[in-house]
N, C-alpha and C positions, 0 to 999 in steps of 0.2 A: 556158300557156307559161311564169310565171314556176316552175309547180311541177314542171314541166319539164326547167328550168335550175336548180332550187336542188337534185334532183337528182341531175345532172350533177355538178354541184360535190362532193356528197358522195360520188357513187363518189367522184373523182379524188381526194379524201382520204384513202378508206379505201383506196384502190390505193398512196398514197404510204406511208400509214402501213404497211400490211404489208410494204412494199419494205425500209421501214430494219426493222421486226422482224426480216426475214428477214436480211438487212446483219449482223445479232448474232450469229448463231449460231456462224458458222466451221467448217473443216471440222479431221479429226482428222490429226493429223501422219501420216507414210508411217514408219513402222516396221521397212520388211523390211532382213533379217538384222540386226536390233539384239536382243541376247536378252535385254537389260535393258526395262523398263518404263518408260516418262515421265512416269509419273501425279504425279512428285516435279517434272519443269521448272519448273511454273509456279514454286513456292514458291525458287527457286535465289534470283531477288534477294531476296527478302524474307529468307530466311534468310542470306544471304550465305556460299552455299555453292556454290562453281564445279563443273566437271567434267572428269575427265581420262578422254580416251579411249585405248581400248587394243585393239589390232586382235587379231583371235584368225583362223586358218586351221587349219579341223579339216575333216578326213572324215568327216562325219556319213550322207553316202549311200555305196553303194559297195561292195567285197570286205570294207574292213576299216572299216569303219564305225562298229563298236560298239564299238572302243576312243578312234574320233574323238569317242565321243556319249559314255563315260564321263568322259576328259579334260573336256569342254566342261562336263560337270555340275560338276563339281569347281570349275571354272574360275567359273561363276553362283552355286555357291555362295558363292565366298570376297565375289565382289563384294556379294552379297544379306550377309552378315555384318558386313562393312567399312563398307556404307552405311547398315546398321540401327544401326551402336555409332557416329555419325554422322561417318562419312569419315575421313580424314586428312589430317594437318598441316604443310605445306610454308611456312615462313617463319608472316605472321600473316595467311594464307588457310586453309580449311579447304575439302578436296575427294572429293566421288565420284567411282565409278568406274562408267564406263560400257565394253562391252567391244564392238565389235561384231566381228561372225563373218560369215566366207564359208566356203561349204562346199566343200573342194576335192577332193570327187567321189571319190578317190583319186587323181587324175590331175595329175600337177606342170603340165601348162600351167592347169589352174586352178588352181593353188596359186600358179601366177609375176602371173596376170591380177589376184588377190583381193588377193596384196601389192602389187602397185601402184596398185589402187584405193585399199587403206587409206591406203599414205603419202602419193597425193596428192590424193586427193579425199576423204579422211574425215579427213588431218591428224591422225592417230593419235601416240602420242608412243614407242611400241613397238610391235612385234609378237609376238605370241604361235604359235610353229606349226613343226612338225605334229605328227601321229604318226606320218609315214609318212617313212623318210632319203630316198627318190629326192625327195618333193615337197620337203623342208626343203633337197637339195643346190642344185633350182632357185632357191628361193626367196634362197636366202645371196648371189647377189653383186648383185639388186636394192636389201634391204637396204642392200650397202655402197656401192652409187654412190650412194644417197641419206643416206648417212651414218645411217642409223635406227637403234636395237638393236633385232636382232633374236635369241629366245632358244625353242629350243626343249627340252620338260619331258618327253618321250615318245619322241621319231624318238632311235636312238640307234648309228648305225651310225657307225664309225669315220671313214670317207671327208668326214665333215661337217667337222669340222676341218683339214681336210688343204688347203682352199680357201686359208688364212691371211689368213679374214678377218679385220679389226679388231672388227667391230659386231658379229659371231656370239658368242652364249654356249653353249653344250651344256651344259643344264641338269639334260638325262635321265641315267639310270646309264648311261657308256657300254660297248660292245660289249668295247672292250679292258680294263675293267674287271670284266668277269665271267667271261673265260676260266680265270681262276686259278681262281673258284670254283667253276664248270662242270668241271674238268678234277677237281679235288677229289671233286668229287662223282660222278663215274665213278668212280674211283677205290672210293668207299670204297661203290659200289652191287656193285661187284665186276667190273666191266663190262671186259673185256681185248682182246676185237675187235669193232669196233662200228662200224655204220652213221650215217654223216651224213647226214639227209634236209632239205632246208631251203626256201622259199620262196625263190623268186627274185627276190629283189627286191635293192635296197640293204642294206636289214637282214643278210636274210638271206646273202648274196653276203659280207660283211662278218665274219661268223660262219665260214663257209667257207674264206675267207682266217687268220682269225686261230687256231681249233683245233690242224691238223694239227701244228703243230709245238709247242707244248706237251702235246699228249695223247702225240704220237711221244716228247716227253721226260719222260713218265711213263711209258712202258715199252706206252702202249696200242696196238695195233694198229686200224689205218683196212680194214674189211674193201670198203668203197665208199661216195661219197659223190655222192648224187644230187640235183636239182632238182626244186623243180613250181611251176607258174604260178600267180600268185596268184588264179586267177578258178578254178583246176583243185578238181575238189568229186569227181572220180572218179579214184580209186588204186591200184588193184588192179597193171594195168599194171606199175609202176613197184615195187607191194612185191613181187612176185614174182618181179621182177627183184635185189631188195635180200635175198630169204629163199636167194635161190641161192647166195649170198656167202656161210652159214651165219654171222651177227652173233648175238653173246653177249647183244649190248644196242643201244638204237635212240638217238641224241644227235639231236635234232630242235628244229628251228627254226622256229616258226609261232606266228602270232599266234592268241587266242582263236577267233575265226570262222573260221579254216581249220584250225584244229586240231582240234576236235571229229570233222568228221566222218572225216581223218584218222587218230586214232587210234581208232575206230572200224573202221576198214577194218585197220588193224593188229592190230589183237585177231583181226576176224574170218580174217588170211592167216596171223599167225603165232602166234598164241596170247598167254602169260603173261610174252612176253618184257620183260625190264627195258627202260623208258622214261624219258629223264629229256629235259624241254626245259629252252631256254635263257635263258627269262626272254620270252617274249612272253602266255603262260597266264597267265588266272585261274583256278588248279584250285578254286576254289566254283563255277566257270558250268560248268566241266567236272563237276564233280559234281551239280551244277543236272542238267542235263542228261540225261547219260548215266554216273550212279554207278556201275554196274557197272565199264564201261570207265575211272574214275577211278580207281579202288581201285588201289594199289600207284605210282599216278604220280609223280613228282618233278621238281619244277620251280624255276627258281630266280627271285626273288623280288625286286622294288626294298626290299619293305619284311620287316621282321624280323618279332620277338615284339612282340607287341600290346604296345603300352603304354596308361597311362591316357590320356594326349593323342588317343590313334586309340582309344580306348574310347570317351571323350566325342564325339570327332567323328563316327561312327558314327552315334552316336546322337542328334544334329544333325543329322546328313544325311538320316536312315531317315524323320524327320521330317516333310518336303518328299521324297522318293522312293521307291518303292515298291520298291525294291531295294538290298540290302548293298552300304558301300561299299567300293570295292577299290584296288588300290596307282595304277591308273591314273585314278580320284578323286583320293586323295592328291596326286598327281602336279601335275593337273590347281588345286587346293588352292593349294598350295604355289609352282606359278606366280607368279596375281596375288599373292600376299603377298611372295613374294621381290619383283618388280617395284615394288610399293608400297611398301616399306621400301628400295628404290634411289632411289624420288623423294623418299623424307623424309631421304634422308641424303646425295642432290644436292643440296637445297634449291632445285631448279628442277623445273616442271615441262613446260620448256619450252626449255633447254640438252639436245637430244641429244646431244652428245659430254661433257657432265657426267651426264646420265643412263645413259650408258654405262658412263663410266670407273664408276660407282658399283654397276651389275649386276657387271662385274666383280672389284669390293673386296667381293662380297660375301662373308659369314659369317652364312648365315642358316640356323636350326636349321628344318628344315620335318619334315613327318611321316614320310617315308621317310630322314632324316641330314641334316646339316649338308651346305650348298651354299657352297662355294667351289670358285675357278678358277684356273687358271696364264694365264702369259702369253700363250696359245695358244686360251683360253676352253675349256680341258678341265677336268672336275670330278673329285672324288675320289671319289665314290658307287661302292662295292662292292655285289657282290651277297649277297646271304642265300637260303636256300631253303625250300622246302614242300613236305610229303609227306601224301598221301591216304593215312591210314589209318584202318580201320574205318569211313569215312563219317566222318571229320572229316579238316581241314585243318589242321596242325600244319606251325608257322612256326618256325625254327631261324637262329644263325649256321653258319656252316659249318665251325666248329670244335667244332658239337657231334655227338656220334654221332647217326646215323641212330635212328631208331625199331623 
């Protein structure tokens, strides 16, 4: 009996002692949609290094996806750079950057649903977003009844400003800033009646509106200008509607993933006609692609002639990514650093309407020009352009000759 009970006794100790082992372990934090890592929390008090979050809305699934998912690279990177050279300096704190991301499908009610998650249940200190103008038009007046800045690097149609909000920045080159060069560059492609074909979207719709009368007052003729739906991957229909018009040249509006196969379907209705889009193309994934159909393309461009700063960064990037990076990397880049150089020159990282007035005093030199704003949070960023020739991609102002 008593060997019985003695035991007894020692399960009940070895039950208790595995209980508090078990008690130790803990489980792993919940992660989803944060694209930063946490493997740094623990060390935050020990190093007394805080963290400032920053809400990102991109289209990483969806029709136009892949320039939601370049932005967003861009965007991981600067913060993966920012917090390796260790953070930045707000008073005598020093902080990271953590960003988190909802992906809004393409669809502006997820894009209105992800902004109001971040500002009020992730208490984000900005927002980052979109690439796409209908999701960024929803998303601008949640922003302002929550007083947040909100600034998007990418969506870049006209109509975004026109809300008069306070907290919006339009960060990206916008639409009424690339007509001059756009129109320029027909011009000097030789192009004198010409087809508009464009995605209907905001962007695109945007485009549509702002052409006709500066091409009309360069002397060009509109032989017809037609729509197609951003999900539409079959064109025929519509070019053969456009080859009836007899157009000298094609002024076209589409983002990368619906431009491919797009011009594609152009080559095959109307042959070697002159093409030039209007700044939604990376003509390297078109020439990735489908080289053939690249050759001769022209497109207009956020970012210029290479410099050494986007030599080096390139080559940083190519590092950590398995693919060259492009204006809407850059883009994407140049975001958080703009944003981070607003909270070291707020000196708050917790005054929104000082972090605001400070996105808008900006004068920050990013890789695509200098970012500054009017009172209106409109920027000055012009376009530049690109031209596929021979199987390379040659990047130009637009006051220099064609090739």
């Amino acid at each position: 009996m008593k060997l019985k009970k003695r035991s007894g006794i020692l399960m009940a100790l070895l039950l208790v002692l595995m209980l508090v082992i078990a008690g130790c372990g803990g489980t792993p934090a919940d992660s989803e949609n944060n694209n930063n890592s946490n493997e740094d929390a623990s060390n935050e008090t020990s190093n007394n290094v805080e963290t400032v979050k920053l809400g990102v809305v991109l289209a990483t699934t969806g029709p136009i996806a892949t320039t939601g998912t370049w932005t967003l690279d861009g965007h991981q990177m600067a913060v993966k750079e920012i917090n390796e050279n260790g953070g930045f300096q707000v008073g005598d704190k020093t902080y990271n950057v953590e960003i988190v991301h909802y992906d809004s499908e393409g669809r502006a009610e997820s894009a209105t649903r992800a902004t109001e998650r971040l500002i009020n249940q992730d208490k984000v200190v900005a927002v980052l977003g979109t690439s796409i103008s209908s999701e960024t038009a929803a998303m601008i007046p949640i922003a302002e009844r929550a007083q947040t800045p909100l600034a998007t690097f990418v969506a870049a149609s006209d109509v975004l400003t026109e809300q008069g909000a306070s907290y919006f920045s339009h960060a990206a080159p916008a639409n009424i800033n690339y007509v001059d060069a756009g129109t320029q560059t027909v011009k000097d492609i030789g192009m004198s009646n010409i087809a508009i074909i464009y995605v209907d979207d905001a962007w695109g719709q945007s485009y549509a509106r702002l052409y006709p009368e500066k091409l009309e007052a360069a002397g060009i003729n509109i032989a017809t200008t037609e729509a197609f739906a951003p999900e539409q991957s079959e064109f025929i229909t519509l070019l053969n509607k456009v080859k009836s018009t007899n157009p000298d040249g094609i002024l076209l509006a589409a983002e990368t993933e619906l431009a491919v196969p797009l011009l594609v379907q152009i080559r095959e209705t109307m042959g070697e006609i002159p093409i030039m889009e209007t700044g939604g193309v990376i003509p390297e994934e078109v020439l990735r692609l489908e080289p053939e159909v690249a050759e001769g393309l022209v497109t207009l461009s956020r970012s210029g002639e290479e410099t050494e700063e986007i030599r080096n960064f390139k080559e940083m990037f190519e590092a950590d990514y398995d693919y060259e990076a492009n204006s809407f990397v850059y883009s994407g880049w140049d975001g958080i650093h703009l944003i981070v150089d607003a909270l070291e020159r707020a000196g708050t990282v917790t005054d929104k309407q000082a972090i605001n007035d400070a996105i808008r005093a900006s004068n920050y030199p990013g890789l695509i020009g200098t970012y500054s704003f009017n009172e209106r949070g409109e920027n000055k960023l012009t376009g530049n352009r690109a031209i596929v020739k021979d199987g390379a991609v040659i990047y130009q102002s637009v006051d220099t000759p064609l090739p």
